[in-house]
VOTI-322908 format. One line per field, with one value per residue (C-alpha): residue in one letter; y, z, x; residue number from 1. Coordinates in steps of 0.1 Angstrom, whole numbers, plus 5000, padded with zeros to 4 digits. Example, Ala and Ser with C-alpha at 12.3 -4.5 7.8 and 13.67 -1.06 7.14 Angstrom:
<rs>
vonu: c(a,s) $
Y: c(4955,4989) $
Z: c(5078,5071) $
X: c(5123,5137) $
zado: c(1,2) $
</rs>
This chain:
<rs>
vonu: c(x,x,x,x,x,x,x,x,x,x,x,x,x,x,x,x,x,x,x,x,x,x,x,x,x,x,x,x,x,x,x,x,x,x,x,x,x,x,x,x,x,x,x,x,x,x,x,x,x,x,x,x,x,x,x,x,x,x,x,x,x,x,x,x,x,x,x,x,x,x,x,x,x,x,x,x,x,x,x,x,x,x,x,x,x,x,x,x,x,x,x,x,x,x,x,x,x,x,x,x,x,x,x,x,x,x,x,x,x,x,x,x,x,x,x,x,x,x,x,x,x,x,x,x,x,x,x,x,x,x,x,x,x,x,x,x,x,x,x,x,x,x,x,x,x,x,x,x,x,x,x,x,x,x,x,x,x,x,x,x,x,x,x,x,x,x,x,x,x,x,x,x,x,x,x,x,x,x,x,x,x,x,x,x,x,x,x,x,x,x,x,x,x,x,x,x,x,x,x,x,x,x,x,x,x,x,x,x,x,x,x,x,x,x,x,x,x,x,x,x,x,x,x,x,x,x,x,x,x,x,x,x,x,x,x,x,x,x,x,x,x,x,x,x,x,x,x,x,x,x,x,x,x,x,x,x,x,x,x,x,x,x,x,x,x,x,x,x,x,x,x,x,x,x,x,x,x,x,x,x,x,x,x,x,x,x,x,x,x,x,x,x,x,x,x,x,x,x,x,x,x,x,x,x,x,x,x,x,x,x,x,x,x,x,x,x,x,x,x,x,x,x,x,x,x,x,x,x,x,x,x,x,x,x,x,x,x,x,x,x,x,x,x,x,x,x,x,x,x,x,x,x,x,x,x,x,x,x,x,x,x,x,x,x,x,x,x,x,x,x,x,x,x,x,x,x,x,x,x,x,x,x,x,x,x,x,x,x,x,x,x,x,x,x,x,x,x,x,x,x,x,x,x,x,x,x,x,x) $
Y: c(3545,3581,3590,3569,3589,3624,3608,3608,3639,3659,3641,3650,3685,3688,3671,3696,3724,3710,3709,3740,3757,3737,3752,3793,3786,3777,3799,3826,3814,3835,3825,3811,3843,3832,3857,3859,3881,3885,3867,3893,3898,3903,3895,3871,3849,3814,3797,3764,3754,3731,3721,3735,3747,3775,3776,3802,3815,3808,3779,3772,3749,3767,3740,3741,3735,3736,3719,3738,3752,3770,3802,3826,3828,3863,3863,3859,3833,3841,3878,3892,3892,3914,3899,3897,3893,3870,3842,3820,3820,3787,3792,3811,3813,3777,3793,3820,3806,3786,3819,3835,3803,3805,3840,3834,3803,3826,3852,3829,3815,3851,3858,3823,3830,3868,3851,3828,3858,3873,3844,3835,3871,3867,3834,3848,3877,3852,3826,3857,3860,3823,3824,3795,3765,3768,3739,3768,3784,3759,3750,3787,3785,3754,3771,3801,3774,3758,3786,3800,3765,3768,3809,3797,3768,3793,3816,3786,3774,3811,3812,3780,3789,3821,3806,3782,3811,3826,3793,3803,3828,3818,3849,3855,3846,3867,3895,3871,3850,3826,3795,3783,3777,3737,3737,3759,3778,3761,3726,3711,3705,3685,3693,3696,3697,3716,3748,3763,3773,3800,3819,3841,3849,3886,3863,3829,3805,3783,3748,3726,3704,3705,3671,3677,3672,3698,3723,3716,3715,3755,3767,3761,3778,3810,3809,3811,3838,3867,3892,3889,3879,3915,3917,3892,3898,3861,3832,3819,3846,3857,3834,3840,3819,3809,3802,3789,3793,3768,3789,3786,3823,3827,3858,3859,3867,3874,3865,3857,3825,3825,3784,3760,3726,3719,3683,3661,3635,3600,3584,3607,3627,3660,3695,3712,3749,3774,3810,3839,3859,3890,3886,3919,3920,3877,3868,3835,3803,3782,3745,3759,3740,3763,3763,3778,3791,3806,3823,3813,3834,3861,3854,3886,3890,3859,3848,3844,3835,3823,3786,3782,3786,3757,3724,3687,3655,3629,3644,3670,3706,3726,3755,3769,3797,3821,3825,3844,3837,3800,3779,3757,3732,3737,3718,3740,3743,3754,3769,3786,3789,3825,3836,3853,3822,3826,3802,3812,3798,3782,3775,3773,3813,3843,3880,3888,3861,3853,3824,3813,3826,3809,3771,3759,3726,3738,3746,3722,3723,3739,3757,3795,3815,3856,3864,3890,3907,3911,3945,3944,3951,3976,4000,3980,3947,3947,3942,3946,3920,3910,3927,3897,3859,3839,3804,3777,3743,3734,3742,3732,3731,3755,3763,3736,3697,3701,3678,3665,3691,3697,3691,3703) $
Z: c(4154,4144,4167,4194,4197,4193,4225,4243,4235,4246,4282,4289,4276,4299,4332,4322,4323,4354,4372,4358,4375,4409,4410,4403,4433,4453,4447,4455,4487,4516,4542,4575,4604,4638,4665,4674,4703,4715,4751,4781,4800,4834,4871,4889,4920,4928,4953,4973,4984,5008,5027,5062,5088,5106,5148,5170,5194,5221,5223,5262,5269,5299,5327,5360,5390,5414,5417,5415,5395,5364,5377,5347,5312,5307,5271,5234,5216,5194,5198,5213,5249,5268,5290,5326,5320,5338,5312,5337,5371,5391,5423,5448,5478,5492,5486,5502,5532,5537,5532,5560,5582,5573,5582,5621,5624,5620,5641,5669,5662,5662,5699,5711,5703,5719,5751,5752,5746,5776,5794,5784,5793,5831,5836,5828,5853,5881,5874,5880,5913,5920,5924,5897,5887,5849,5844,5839,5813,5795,5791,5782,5758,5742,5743,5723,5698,5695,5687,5665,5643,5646,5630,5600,5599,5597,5572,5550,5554,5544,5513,5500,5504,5488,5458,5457,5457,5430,5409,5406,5384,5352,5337,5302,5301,5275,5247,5226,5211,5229,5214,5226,5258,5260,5297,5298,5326,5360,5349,5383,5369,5384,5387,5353,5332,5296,5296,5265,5243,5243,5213,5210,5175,5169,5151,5138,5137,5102,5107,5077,5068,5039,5028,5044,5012,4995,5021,5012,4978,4982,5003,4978,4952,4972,4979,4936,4933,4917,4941,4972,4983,4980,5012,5034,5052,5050,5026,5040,5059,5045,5033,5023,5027,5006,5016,4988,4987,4977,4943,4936,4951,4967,4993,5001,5038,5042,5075,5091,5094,5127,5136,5121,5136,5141,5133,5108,5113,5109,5100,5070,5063,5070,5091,5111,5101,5114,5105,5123,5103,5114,5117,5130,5113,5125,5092,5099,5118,5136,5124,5089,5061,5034,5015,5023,4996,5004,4978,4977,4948,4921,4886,4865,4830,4832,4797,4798,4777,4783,4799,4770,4742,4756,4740,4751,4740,4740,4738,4764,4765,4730,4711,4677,4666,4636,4615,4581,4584,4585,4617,4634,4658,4690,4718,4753,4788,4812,4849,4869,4868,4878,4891,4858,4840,4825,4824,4824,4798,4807,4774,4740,4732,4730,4736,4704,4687,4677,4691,4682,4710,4705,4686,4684,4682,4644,4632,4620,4617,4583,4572,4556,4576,4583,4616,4634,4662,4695,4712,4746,4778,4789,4774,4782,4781,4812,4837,4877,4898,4919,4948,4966,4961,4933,4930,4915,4902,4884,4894,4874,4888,4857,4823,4810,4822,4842,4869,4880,4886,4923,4920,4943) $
X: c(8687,8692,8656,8668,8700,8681,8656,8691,8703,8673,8668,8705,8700,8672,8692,8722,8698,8685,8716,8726,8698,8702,8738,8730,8700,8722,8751,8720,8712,8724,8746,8731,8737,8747,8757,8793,8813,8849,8853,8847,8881,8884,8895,8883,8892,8895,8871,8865,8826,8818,8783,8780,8756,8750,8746,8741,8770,8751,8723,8711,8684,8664,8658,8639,8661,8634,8597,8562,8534,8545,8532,8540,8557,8567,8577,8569,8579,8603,8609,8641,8646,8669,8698,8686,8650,8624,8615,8595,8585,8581,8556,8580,8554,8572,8608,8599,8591,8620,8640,8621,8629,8666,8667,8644,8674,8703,8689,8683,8720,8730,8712,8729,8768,8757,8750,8777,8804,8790,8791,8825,8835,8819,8836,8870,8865,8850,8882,8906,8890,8886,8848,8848,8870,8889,8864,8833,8857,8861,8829,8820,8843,8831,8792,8809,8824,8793,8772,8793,8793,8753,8754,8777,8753,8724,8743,8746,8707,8698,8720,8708,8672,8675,8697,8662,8641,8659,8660,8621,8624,8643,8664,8676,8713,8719,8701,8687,8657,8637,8610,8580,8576,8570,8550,8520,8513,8496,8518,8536,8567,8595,8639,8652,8622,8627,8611,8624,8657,8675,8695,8720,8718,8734,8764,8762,8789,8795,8805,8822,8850,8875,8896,8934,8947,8924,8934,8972,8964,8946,8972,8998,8981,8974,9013,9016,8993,9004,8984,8972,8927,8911,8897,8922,8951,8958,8942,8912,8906,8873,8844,8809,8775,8752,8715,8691,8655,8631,8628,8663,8670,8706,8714,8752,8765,8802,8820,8853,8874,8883,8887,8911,8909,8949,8943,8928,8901,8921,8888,8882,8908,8892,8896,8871,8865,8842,8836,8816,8788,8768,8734,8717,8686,8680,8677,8700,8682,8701,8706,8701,8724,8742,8771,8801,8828,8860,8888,8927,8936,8931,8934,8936,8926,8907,8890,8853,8825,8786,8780,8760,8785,8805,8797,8805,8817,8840,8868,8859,8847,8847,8835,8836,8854,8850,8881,8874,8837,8844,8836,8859,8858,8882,8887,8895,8900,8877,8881,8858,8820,8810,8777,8767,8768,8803,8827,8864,8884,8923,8930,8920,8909,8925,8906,8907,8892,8853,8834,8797,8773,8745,8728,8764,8746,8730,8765,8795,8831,8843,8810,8806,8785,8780,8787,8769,8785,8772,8775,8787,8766,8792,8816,8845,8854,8872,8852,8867,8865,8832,8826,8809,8830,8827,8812,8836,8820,8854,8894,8927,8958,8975,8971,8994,8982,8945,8940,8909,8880,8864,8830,8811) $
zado: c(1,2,3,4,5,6,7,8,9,10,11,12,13,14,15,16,17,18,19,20,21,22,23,24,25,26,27,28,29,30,31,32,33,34,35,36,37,38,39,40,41,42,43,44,45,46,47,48,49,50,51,52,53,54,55,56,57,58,59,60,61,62,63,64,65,66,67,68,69,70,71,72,73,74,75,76,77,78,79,80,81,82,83,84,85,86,87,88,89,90,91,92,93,94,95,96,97,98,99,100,101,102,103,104,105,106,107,108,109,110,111,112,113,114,115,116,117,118,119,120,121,122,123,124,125,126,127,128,129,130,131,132,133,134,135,136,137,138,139,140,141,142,143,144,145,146,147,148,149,150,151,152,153,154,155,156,157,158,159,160,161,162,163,164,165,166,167,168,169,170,171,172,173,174,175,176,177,178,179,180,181,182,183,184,185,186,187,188,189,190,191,192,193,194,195,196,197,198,199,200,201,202,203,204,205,206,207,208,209,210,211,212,213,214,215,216,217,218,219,220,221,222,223,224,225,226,227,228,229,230,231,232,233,234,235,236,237,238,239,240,241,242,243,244,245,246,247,248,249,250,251,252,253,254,255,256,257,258,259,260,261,262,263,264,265,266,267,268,269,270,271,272,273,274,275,276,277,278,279,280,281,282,283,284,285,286,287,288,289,290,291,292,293,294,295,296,297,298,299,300,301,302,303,304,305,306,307,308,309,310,311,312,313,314,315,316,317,318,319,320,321,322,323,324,325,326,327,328,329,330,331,332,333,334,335,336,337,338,339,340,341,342,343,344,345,346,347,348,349,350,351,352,353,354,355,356,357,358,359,360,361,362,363,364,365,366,367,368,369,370,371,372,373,374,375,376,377,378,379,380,381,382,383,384,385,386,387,388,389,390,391,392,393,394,395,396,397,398,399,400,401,402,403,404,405,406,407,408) $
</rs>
């Protein structure tokens, strides 16, 4: 009995002393580092994005208006054209022509009403000395009529024939671009055949629609914003394109509102927009589809950390804070998506607080870690606001109950 007792004592020495040596290993074991910062603050504004398209001010399909041999294309595809230039030339030889014989007809009309004036003129003089009846001046005076009718007659032929002739030679309606011609040279081509498109292209004009009720809904909001658009003299004033690449590369053109449809489509509840962009260097194609953001208010010190440090679940969008070198779990509000990846925060963080930066996924409510601080990019935290627009994926109404986000 006595050497079973002794077995027992020793196997629970050895487990205390086990346990005992667990504990100081991992009392020694340093804390896990995870990077933490102070949200950046700064301004930003408020944006709507909608799908549109661009068109040219000025598209013209170039017709023929007259039949013949395609006798020359004078152009290169493509390339800029002045206004007034000669784009085609349809065979003139059989316009010219007819010109000629409208000119011979109203000559010889011309010579005609001549002679009957002096006729006229005689007849009066012989009827004053009763050499002939008052029926020879009225006759003579219905020969004057007559050729009269035939010169305007002739005046008309001539104008339509040279209006014919100059139907033969197709002219730039304005300084713009021009495609490919689609009749080759020495084609007979009939009235109203295709020849080509024209583009007037200096400006572009952005077409899209916005929901009526998202409209009312923006225009409110711009009436409650503290300070007014920088750069608009009126909300939705200014907007900005965006074209995407197929790499995923986005160039920004600004431009001017400068069409607001005054009424809604009944049959889906949305208003025509258009806006008018600069496009010197013809880096803009016509018929091109791009997206079209707009801002309808500032928001100043807005609070704003990395896409990436913004978790998800059930309950909504969270992140994890740092308080005495403890993590915990918060639940917040988000607003606007900017370009640089940051997401503004509504509610949930103040400026002066930490959050984890980065593998918020490897870290859990209520755990001891040491927090290493990120140094800012810049000097100050306080950055101005963005020159250019700023993309918005997600809007809420105010700080206090979000509504619904726009997605876009």
């Amino acid at each position: 009995m006595k050497k079973v007792q002794f077995m027992l004592f020793m196997t629970m020495a050895v487990l205390l002393g086990s346990c005992s040596s667990a504990n100081e290993e991992v009392k020694q074991m340093p804390l896990s580092q995870f990077s933490v910062a102070h949200p950046t603050v700064r301004d930003i504004q408020y944006q709507l994005e909608f799908p549109g398209y661009l068109q040219s001010e000025l598209v013209v399909d170039l017709l023929s208006r007259v039949e013949g041999y395609l006798q020359e294309v004078r152009f290169t595809a493509g390339k800029s054209v002045a206004k007034g230039d000669t784009l085609f030339v349809i065979e003139p030889r059989n316009y010219k022509n007819k010109v000629e014989q409208a000119e011979a007809q109203l000559l010889t009309s011309q010579a005609n009403l001549a002679l009957a004036q002096t006729t006229l003129s005689r007849m009066q003089d012989a009827y004053r000395s009763n050499a002939v009846s008052e029926i020879d001046v009225i006759e003579a005076t219905t020969k004057v009529d007559q050729c009269k009718a035939a010169v305007q007659s002739a005046k008309a032929q001539l104008e339509t024939a040279q209006t014919n002739l100059s139907y033969c030679y197709i002219l730039a309606p304005e300084s713009g671009r021009v495609t490919r011609s689609l009749v080759d040279e020495g084609n007979y081509i009939a009235p109203h055949t295709q020849l080509a498109s024209f583009y007037k292209d200096n400006e572009m004009y952005v077409y899209f629609s916005i929901e009526a009720s998202k409209l009312i809904w923006a225009q409110n909001e711009a009436k409650k914003s503290d300070s007014q658009v920088k750069g608009a003299d009126q909300p939705f004033s200014s907007v900005e394109v965006k074209l995407t690449d197929s790499q995923g590369n986005e160039q920004y053109y600004p431009g001017q509102l400068d069409y607001l449809s005054p009424s809604a489509d009944i049959s889906t509840g949305t208003v025509d927009m258009r806006a008018v962009l600069k496009n010197d260097k013809h880096e803009l194609n016509n018929g091109v589809y791009v997206k079209v953001t707009f801002p309808y208010k500032d928001v100043k010190d807005a609070v704003l950390i990395p896409e990436s440090s913004i978790g998800t679940d059930q309950s909504g969008r969270y992140i994890y804070v740092v308080e005495n070198d403890t993590v915990r779990y918060r639940s917040v509000k988000v607003g606007q998506l900017q370009r640089d990846n940051m997401r503004e925060i509504v509610k949930g963080l103040s400026p002066d607080e930490y959050y984890i930066t980065q593998a918020i996924t490897r870290v859990r409510n209520g755990q001891a870690i040491k927090p290493v601080v990120e140094q800012p990019d810049t000097p100050s935290s306080k950055a101005p606001v963005a020159e250019a627009p700023i993309s918005t994926e997600e809007i809420y109404e105010d700080e206090e109950e979000a509504t619904d986000a726009i997605e876009i």
